[in-house]
C-alpha positions in Angstrom: 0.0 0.0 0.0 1.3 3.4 -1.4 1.7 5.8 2.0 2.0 9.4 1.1 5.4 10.6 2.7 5.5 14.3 4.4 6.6 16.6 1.7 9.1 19.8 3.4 7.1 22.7 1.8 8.5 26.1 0.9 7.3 28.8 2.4 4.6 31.1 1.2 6.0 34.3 -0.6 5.8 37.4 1.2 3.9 39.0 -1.6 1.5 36.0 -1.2 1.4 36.3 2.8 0.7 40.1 2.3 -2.4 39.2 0.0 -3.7 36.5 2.2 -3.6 38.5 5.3 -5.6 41.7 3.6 -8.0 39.3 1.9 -8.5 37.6 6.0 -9.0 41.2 7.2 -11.4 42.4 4.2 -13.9 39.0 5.0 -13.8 39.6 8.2 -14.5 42.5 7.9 -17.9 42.3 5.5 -20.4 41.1 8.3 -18.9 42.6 10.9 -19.9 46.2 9.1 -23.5 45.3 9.8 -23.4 43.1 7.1 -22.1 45.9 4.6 -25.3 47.1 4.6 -24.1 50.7 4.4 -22.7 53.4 1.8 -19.4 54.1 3.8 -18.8 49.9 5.1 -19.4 49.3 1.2 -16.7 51.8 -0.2 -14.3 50.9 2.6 -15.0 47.4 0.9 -14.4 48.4 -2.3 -10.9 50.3 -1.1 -9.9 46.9 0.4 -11.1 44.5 -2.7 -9.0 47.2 -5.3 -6.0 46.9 -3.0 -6.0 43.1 -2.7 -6.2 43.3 -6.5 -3.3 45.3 -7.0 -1.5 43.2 -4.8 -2.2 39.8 -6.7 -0.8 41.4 -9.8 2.7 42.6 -8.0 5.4 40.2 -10.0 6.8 37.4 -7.8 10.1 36.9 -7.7 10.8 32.9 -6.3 14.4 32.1 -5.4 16.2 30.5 -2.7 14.1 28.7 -0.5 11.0 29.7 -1.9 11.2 27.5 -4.8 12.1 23.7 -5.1 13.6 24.4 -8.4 14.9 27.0 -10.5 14.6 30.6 -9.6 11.6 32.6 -11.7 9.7 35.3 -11.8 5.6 34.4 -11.9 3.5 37.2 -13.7 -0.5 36.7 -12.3 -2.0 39.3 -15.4 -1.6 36.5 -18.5 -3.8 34.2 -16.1 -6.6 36.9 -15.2 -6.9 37.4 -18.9 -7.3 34.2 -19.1 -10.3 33.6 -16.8 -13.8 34.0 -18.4 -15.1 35.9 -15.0 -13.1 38.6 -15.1 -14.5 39.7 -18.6 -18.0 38.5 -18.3 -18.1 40.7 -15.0 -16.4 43.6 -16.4 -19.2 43.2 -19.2 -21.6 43.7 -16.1 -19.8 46.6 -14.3 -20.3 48.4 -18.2 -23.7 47.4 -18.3 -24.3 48.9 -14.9 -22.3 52.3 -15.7 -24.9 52.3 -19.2 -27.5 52.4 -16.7 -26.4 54.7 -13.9 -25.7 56.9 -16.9 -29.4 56.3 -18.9 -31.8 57.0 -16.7 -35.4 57.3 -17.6 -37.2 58.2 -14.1 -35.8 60.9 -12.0 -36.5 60.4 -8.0 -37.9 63.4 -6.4 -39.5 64.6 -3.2 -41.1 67.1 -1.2 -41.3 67.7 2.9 -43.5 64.3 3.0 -44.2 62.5 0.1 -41.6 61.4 -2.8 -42.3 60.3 -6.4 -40.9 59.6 -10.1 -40.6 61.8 -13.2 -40.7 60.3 -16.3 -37.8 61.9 -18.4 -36.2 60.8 -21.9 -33.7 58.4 -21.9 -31.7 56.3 -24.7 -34.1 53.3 -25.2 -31.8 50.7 -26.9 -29.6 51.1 -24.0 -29.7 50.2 -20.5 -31.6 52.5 -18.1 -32.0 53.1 -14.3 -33.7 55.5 -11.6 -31.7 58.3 -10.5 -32.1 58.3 -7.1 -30.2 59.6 -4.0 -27.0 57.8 -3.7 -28.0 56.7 0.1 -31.2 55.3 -1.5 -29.7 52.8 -3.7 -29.2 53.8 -6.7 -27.1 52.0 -9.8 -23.7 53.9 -9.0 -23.9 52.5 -5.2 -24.8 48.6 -6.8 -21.9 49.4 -8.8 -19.6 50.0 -6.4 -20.7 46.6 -4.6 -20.9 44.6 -7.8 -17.7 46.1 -8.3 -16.4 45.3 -5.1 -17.4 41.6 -5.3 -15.8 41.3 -8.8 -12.5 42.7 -7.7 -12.5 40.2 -5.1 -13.1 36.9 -7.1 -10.9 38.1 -10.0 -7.9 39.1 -6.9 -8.4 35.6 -5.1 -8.1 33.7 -8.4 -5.0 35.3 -9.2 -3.3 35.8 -5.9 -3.4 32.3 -3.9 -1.1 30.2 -5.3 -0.8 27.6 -2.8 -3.6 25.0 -0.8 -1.9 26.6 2.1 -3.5 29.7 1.9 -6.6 28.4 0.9 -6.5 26.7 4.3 -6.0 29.6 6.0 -8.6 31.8 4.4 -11.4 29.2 5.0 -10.1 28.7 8.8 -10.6 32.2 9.2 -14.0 32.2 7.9 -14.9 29.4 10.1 -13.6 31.5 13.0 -15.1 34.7 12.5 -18.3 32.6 11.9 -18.3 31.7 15.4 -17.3 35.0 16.6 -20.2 36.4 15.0 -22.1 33.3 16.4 -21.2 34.1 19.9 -22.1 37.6 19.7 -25.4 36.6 18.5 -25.8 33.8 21.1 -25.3 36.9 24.0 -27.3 39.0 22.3 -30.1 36.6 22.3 -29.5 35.7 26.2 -29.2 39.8 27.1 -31.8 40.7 24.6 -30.2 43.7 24.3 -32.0 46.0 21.3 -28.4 47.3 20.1 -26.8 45.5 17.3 -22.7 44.4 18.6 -24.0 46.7 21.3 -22.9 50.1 19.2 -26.2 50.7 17.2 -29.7 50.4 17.3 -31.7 49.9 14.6 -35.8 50.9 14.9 -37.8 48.0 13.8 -35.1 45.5 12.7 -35.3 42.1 13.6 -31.1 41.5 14.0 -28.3 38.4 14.8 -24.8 38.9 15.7 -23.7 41.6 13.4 -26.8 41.5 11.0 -29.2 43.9 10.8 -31.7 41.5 9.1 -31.7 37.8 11.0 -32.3 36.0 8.0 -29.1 37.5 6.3 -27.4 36.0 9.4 -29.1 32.9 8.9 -27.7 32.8 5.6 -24.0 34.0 6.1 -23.9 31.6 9.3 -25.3 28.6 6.9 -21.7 29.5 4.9 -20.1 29.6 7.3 -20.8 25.9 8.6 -20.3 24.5 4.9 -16.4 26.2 5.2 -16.2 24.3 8.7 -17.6 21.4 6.8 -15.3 21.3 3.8 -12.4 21.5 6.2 -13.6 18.7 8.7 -14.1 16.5 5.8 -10.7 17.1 3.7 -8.9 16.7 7.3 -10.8 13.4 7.4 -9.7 12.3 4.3 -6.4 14.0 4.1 -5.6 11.7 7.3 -6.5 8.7 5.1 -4.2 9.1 2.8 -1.2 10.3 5.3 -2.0 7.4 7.4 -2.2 9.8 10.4 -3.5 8.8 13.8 -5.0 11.7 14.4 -6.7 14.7 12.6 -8.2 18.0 13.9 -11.3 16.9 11.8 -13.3 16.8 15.1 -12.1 20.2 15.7 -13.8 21.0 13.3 -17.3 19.2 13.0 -17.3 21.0 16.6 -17.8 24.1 14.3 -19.9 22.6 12.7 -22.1 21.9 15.3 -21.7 25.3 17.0 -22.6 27.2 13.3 -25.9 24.9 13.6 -27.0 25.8 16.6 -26.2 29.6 15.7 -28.6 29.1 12.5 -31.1 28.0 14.2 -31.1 30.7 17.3 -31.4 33.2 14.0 -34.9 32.4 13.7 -34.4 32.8 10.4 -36.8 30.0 9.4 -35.7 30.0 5.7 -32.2 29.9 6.9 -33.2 26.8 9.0 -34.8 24.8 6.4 -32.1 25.3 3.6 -29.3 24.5 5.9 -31.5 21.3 6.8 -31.3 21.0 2.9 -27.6 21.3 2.9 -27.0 18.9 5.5 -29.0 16.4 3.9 -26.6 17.1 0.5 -23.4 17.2 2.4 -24.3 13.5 3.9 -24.7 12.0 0.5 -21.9 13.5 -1.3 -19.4 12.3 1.9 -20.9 8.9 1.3 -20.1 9.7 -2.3 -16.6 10.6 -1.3 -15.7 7.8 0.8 -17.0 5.7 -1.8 -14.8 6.9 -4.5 -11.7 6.8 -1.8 -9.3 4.2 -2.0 -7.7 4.6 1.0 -9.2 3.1 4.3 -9.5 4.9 7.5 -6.1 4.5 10.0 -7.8 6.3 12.9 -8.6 4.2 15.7 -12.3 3.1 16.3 -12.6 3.7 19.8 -11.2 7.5 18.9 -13.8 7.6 15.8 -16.4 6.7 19.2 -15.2 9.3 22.0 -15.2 11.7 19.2 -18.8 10.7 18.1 -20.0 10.6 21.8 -18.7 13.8 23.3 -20.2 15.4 19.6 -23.4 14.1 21.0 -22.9 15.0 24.3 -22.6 18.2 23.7 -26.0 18.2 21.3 -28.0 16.7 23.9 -26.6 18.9 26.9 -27.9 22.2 24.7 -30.8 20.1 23.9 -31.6 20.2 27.4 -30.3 23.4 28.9 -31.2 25.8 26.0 -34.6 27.2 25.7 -36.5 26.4 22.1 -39.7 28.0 22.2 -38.8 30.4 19.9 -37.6 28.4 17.5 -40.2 25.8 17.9 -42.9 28.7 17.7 -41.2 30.0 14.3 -41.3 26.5 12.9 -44.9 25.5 14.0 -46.4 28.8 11.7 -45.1 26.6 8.9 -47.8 24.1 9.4 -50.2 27.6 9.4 -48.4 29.3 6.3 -51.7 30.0 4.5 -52.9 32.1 6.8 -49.5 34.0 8.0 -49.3 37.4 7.3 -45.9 37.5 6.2 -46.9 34.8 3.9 -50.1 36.0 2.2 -48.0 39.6 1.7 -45.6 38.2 0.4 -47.1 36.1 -2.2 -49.0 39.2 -3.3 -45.8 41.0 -3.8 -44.4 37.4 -5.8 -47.0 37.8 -7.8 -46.6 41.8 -8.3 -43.1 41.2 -9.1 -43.9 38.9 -11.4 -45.6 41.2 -13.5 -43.2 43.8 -13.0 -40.4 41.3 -14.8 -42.6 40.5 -17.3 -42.9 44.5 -18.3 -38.8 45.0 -17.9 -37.0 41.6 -19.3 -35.3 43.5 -22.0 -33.5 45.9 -20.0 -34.2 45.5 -16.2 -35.6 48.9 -14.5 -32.1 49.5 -13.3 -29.4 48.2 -10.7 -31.2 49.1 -7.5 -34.4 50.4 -8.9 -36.7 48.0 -7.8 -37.4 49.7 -4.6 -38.2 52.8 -6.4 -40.4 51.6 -9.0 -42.3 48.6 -7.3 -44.6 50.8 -5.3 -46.6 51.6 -9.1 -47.3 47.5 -9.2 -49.0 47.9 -5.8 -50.2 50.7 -5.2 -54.2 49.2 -6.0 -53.0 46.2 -3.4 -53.4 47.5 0.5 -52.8 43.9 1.8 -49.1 44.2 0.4 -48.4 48.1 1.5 -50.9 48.0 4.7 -52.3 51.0 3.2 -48.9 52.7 2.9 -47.1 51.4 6.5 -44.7 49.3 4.7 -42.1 49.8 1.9 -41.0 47.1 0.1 -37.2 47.1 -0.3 -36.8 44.3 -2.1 -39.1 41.2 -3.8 -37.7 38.8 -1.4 -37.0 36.4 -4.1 -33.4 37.3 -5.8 -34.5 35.1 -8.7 -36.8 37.7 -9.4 -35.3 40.8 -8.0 -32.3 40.5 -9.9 -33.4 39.9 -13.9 -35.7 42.9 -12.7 -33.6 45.2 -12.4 -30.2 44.0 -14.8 -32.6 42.7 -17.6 -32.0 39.4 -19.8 -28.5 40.4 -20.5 -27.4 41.0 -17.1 -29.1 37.9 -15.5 -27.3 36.4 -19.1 -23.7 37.6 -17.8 -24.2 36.6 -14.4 -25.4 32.9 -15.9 -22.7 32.6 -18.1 -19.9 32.9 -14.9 -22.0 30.8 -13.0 -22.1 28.0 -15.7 -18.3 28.6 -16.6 -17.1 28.1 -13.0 -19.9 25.0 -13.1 -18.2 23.3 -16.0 -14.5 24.2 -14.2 -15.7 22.0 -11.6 -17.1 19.3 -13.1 -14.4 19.0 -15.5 -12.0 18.8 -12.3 -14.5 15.9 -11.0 -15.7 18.1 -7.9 -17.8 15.7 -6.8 -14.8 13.4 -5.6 -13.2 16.5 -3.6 -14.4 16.6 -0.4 -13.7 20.6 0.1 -15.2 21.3 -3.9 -18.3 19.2 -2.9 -19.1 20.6 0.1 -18.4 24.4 -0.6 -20.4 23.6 -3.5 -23.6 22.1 -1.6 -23.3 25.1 0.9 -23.1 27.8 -1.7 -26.0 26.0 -3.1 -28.1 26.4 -0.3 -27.8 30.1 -0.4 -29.5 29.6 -4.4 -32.5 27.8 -2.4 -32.5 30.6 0.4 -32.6 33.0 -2.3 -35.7 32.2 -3.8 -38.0 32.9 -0.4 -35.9 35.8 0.7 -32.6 38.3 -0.5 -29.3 37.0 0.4 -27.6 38.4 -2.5 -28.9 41.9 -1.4 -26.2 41.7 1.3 -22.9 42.8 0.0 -21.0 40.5 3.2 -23.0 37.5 1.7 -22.6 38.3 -1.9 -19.2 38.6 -1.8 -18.5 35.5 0.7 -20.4 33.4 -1.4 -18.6 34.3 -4.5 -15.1 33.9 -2.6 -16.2 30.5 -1.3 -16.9 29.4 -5.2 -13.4 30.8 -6.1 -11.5 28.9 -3.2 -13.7 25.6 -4.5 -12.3 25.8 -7.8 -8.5 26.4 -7.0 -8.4 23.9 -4.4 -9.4 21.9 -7.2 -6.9 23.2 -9.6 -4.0 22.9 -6.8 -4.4 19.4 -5.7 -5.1 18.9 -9.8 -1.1 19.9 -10.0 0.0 18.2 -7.3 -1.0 15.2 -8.7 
């Protein structure tokens, strides 16, 4: 039996260290900003992503011990022009900039009411709603599209080594359940200010999140990066032949991100991380199926592990108080008559019609808001006769061909499909990190048909970054090989 012997690694370049550590603070940064929810967290995240970018495209010079072979020089620009993304969301930033610069409603207002003027625009181009920056308008989506882009295109460049990958998804994990902690406390203190610092009238928050079921979903995340890295350990210590792992380290996390989705209330969060869990079961059956290598670590370890995992369940189980969370779930089996529900079917159903009047060219990067009051303005069960304002269509599927039209919603499919053929021509399904970042980032997909995740700059971004460090992990252990 071939054992794989412990290879002396060369250390990461400094340029490479530098990168990693600014991309660590920049995702760390993203949710604890109140989820980015803001004009000056979101340009402070665009200042970080454009830095992390420039750094990737520094030349590195390898030589001495940072190279097993001959000294060279590695150039990161030929392989960003290489990678479809980069152009297919640079297409999207233009498309954006034609609309921020097209637009065909002007917002206005008075001392108590505001409303939209109708003014000529360029109609075989892209349009928007010129609105107050602080408002959303498409110059502020651009700057977190933009933001998000910078990223992916920076971390597909810049790591060069499954080291750093390691490290970048440890660090998620652990600022996953620092943000877990702080939402635990919060939920034991029931204190009314978010981290403690800010209030915000009305909002229903978690941890950092202004909006619990954005924390559902970044804490959902979360658990699938402590997933991929309990399973890889697993079968990383297979194929070393190790005795020991910190796999159970991390299924700990695992168990801890769990419990922290669930004390969200975030019932959509809940049910699509059910979803995931389910996913991620099959695909590590999958794995180990397709493994060659048989398991080294002792049974009765395998069984304290197992048990004190357990333990620790069942002693939450019964110290922890779950009426909330049972009360959430049990207006499932009432859903038909839920207000939350019946409003927002009504506003499915309005936004519906909306997409079917702006397919062509979308209404405009962040003009939904603006524009949805016209389609129901005739429906007081949706508006409570003018009490609520409907940010967003809680359903991105809809929200986002809405307001980007068929060739936005075009780009944004063509990246997704080009990164899904990446990985399946890399057999993903065999790596136990690809599968399961996969499986997690699909979850958000399901969220994001009952709710808004991708509205969230700190979960748009994640989410894209977690896709990214799927697809080089593949690449990397691809080389190695």
């Amino acid at each position: 039996m071939h054992i794989a012997a412990h290879k002396a690694r060369p250390p990461l370049h400094p340029l490479e260290r530098t990168f990693l550590g600014l991309a660590c603070v920049h995702l760390v940064f993203l949710p604890w900003a109140f989820g980015t929810m803001h004009g000056w967290s979101q340009t402070v995240g665009l200042a970080l992503s454009a830095l992390s970018l420039v750094l990737s495209l520094l030349p590195r010079r390898y030589e001495g011990e940072l190279t097993t072979g001959g000294n060279f020089t590695l150039h990161s620009w030929p392989r960003l022009l290489k990678f479809p993304p980069f152009w297919l969301g640079l297409a999207l930033l233009g498309l954006m900039l034609a609309q921020a610069l097209n637009p065909w409603w002007v917002w206005e207002r008075n001392e108590t009411v505001w409303w939209l003027r109708r003014v000529t625009d360029i109609e075989w181009l892209p349009a928007s709603i010129d609105a107050p920056f602080e408002r959303s308008n498409a110059w502020r989506q651009l700057l977190i599209h933009g933001s998000a882009w910078l990223t992916v295109c920076a971390l597909w460049i810049g790591i060069t080594r499954r080291r750093s990958l390691q490290i970048l998804l440890g660090v998620l994990v652990v600022n996953g359940l620092m943000l877990a902690a702080a939402g635990f406390v919060q939920r034991m203190t029931d204190t009314r200010k978010l981290l403690w610092i800010r209030e915000f009238p009305g909002a229903d928050s978690f941890g950092s999140f202004v909006y619990r079921n954005h924390a559902g979903a970044y804490l959902g995340l979360a658990a699938a990066a402590a997933l991929g890295l309990a399973v890889w350990h697993f079968f990383e210590g297979r194929r070393r032949m190790s005795r020991s792992t910190p796999s159970a380290l991390w299924f700990v996390a695992v168990v801890v991100l769990i419990f922290a989705v669930l004390f969200s209330f975030s019932r959509g969060a809940i049910i699509t991380l059910a979803v995931f869990l389910a996913g991620a079961v099959a695909a590590f059956l999958i794995v180990r199926a397709a493994s060659p290598v048989p398991s080294t670590m002792p049974r009765l370890v395998t069984a304290m592990v197992a048990l004190a995992i357990l333990g620790t369940v069942g002693w939450v189980v019964r110290r922890v108080d779950f009426t909330e969370i049972t009360r959430r779930m049990e207006t499932l089996s009432k859903i038909e008559r839920d207000e939350s529900y019946i409003s927002r079917k009504l506003a499915r159903d309005s936004a519906w019609q909306m997409l079917g009047d702006h397919w062509q060219r979308g209404v405009g990067a962040g003009g939904f808001r603006h524009l949805f009051p016209e389609y129901i303005k005739d429906k007081p069960a949706i508006h409570a006769r003018g009490a609520l304002f409907w940010e967003h269509a809680h359903c991105d599927w809809l929200e986002i061909p809405i307001e980007l039209g068929l060739a936005g919603a075009l780009l944004i499919a063509g990246g997704l499909g080009w990164m899904a053929r990446c990985w399946w021509r890399h057999r993903g399904w065999r790596h136990p990190v690809a599968v399961m970042l996969l499986i997690g980032c699909g979850q958000t997909l399901l969220h994001a048909v009952i709710e808004f995740p991708f509205q969230c700059p700190a979960i748009l971004t994640t989410w894209w970054a977690l896709l990214v460090i799927a697809l080089r992990w593949l690449e990397l252990d691809g080389s190695e090989r």
